[in-house]
C-alpha positions as CSV (number, residue, x, y, z in Angstrom):
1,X,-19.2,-42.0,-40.9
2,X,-22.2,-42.6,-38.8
3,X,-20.4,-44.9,-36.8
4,X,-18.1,-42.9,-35.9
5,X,-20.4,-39.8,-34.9
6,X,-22.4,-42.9,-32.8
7,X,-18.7,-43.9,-31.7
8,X,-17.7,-40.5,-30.9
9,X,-20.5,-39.5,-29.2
10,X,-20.7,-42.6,-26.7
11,X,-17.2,-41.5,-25.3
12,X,-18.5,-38.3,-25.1
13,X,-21.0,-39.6,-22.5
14,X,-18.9,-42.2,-21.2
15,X,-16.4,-38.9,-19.5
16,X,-19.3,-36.5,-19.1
17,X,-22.2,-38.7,-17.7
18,X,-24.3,-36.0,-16.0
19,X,-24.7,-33.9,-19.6
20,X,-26.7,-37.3,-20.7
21,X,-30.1,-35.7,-20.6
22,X,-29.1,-32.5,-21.8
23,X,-28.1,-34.2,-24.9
24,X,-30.9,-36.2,-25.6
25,X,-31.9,-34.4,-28.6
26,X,-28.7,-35.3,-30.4
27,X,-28.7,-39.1,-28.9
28,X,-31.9,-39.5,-30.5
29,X,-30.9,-38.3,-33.9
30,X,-27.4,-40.6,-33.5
31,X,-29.8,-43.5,-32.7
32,X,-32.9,-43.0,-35.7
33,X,-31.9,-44.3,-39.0
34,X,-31.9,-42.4,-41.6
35,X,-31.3,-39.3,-40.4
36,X,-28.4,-37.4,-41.8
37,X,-26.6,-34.9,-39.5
38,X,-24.3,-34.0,-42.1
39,X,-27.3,-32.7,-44.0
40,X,-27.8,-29.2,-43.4
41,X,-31.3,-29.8,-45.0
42,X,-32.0,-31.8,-41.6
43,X,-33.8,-28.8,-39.6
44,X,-34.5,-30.9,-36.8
45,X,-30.8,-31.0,-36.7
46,X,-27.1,-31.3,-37.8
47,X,-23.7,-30.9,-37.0
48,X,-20.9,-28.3,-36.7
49,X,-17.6,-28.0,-35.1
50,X,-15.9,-24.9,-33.5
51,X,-12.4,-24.3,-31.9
52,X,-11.8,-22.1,-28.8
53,X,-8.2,-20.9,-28.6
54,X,-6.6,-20.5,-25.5
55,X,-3.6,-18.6,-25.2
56,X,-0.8,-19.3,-22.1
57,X,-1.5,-16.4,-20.1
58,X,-5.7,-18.9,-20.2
59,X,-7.2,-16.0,-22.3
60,X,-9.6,-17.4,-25.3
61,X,-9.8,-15.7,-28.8
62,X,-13.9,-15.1,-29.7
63,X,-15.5,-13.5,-32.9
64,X,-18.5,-11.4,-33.0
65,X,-20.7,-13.3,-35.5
66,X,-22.7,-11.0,-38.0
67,X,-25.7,-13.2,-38.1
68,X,-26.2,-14.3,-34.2
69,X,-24.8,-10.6,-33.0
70,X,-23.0,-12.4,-30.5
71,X,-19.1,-13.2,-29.4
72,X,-19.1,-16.9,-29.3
73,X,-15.6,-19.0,-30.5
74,X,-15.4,-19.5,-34.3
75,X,-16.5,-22.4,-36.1
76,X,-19.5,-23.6,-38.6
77,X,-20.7,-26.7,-40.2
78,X,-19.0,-29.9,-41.0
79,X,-18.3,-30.8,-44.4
80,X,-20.0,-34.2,-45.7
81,X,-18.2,-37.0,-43.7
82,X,-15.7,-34.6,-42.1
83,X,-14.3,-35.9,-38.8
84,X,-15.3,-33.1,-36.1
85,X,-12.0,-32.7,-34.9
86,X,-10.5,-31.7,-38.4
87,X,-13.1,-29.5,-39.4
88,X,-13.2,-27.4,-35.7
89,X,-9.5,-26.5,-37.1
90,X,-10.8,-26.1,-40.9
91,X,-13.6,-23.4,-39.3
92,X,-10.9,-21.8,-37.1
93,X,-8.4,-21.0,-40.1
94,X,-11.1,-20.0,-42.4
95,X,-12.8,-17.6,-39.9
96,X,-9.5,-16.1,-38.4
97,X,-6.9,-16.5,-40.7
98,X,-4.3,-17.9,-38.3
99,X,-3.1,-21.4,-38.4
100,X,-0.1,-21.4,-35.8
101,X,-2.8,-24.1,-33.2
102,X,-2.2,-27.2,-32.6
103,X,-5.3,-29.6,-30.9
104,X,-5.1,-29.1,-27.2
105,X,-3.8,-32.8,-26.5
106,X,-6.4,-33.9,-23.4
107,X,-8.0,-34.3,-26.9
108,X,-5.6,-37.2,-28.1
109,X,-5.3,-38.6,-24.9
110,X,-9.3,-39.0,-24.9
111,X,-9.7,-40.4,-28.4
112,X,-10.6,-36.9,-30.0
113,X,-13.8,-36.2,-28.6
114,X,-14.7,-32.9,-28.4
115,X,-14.6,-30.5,-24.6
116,X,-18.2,-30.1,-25.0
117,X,-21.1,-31.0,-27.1
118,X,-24.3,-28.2,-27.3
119,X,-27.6,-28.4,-28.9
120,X,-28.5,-24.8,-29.7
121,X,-31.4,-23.2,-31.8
122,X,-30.1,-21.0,-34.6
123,X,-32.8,-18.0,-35.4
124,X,-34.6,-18.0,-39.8
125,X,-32.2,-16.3,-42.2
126,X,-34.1,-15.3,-44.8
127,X,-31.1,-14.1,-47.0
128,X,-29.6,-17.7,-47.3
129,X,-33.5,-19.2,-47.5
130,X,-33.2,-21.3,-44.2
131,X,-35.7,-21.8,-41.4
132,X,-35.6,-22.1,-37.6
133,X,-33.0,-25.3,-37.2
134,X,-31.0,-27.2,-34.7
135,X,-26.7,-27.5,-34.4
136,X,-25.2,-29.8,-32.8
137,X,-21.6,-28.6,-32.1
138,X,-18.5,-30.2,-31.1
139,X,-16.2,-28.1,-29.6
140,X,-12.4,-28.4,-29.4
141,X,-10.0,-26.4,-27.5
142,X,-6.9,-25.4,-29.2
143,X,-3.2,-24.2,-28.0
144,X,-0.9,-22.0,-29.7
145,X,2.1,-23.3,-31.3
146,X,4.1,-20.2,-31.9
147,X,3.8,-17.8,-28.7
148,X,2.9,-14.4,-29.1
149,X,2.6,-14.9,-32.5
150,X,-1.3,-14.7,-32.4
151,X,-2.1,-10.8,-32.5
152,X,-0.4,-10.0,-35.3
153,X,-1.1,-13.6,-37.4
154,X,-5.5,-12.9,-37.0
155,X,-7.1,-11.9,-39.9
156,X,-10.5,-12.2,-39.4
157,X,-13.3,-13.3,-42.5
158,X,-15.5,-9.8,-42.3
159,X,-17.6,-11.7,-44.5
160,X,-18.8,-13.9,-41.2
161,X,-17.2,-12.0,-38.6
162,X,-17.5,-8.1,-36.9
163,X,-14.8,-8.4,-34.6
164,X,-12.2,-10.5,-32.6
165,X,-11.0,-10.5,-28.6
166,X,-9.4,-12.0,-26.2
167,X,-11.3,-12.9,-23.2
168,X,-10.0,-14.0,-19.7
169,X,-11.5,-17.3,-18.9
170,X,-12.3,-16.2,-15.9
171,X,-14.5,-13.4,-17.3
172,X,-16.4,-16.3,-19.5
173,X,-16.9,-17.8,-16.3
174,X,-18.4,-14.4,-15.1
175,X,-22.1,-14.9,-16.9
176,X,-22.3,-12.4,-19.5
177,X,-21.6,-15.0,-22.3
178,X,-22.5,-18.6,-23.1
179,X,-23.3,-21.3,-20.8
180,X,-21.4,-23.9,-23.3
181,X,-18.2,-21.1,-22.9
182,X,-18.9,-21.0,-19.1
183,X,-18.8,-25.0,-19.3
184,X,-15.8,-25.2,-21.3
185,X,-13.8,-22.4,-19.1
186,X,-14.2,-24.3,-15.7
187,X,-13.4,-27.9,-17.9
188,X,-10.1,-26.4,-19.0
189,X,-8.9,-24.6,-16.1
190,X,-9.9,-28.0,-14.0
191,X,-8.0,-30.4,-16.2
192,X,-5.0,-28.2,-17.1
193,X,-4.2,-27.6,-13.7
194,X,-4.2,-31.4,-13.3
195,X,-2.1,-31.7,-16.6
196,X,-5.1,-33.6,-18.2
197,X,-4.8,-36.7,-15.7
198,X,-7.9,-35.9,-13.7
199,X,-9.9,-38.9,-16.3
200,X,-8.2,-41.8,-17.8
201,X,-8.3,-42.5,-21.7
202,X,-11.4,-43.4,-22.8
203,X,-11.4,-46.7,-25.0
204,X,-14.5,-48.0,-26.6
């Protein structure tokens, strides 16, 4: 499964050149032996998957996380060996309940790599024993497959999650949450209103 986190990641780089050096944390992991980013023992870092929703009238569905005290889109980490793609929609349907989504497919038509890759620093938890550690997330984008089905079908895990809401994409854009939600915003609204064609497939 390394190989294909090694494989994954290259096409990551190969459509997003100019995030290279912000990503050299995780490159260097991908590239020392030994390491396992499965591992959630691995403080210098491992990896998790999240899925944004986006609904058709471009609003995105984000949770208030208990721990962080922020709304960021759900997700969490990737089982041993788990393909990042399959456990963003594992994390999505265990967090909110709701399984009507289907992968946005710019996702297929790139070989399944994710919309963006972050390197972010998650804060001690002393209740679960765990230090200062490192996440590297893949995120996916998802689409509805039963319209206006979505506000009645959420049923958020309180055990995780305060609240949920649907944000205009153009108010993530605005500054008041994440840079990686900012990044993700102006990606979708770029290459939806080019119907994904705005990069070829990526092959390795």
């Amino acid at each position: 499964m390394s190989d294909y986190i090694k494989g994954l990641f290259k096409r990551y780089l190969i459509t997003f050149p100019h995030e290279r050096q912000r990503l050299e944390q995780l490159k260097t992991q991908i590239e020392k032996r030994g390491q396992d980013l499965y591992s959630r023992a691995n403080m210098q870092g491992h990896l998790t998957a999240s899925a944004l929703l986006i609904d058709d009238d471009e609003r995105a569905l984000l949770i208030h996380h208990k721990f962080l005290d922020i709304w960021i889109q759900p997700g969490g980490h990737l089982d041993k060996d788990e393909w990042p793609y399959k456990g963003a929609l594992r994390e999505f349907h265990e967090e909110t309940g709701f399984d009507a989504v289907s992968m946005w497919d710019w996702h297929e038509v790139h070989a399944n790599i994710p919309i963006d890759l972050d390197t972010h620093a998650i804060p001690a938890n002393a209740e679960k024993g765990e230090g200062e550690h490192f996440h590297h997330d893949f995120l996916y984008v998802l689409r509805l497959s039963e319209a206006g089905q979505q506000d009645s079908a959420i049923s958020i895990d309180l055990n995780e999650v305060k609240d949920s809401s649907w944000v205009p994409l153009t108010e993530l854009m605005s500054g008041r949450y994440e840079e990686k939600l900012r990044r993700v915003a102006k990606k979708f609204l770029s290459f939806h209103s080019s119907q994904g064609n705005s990069l070829e497939p990526v092959v390795e």
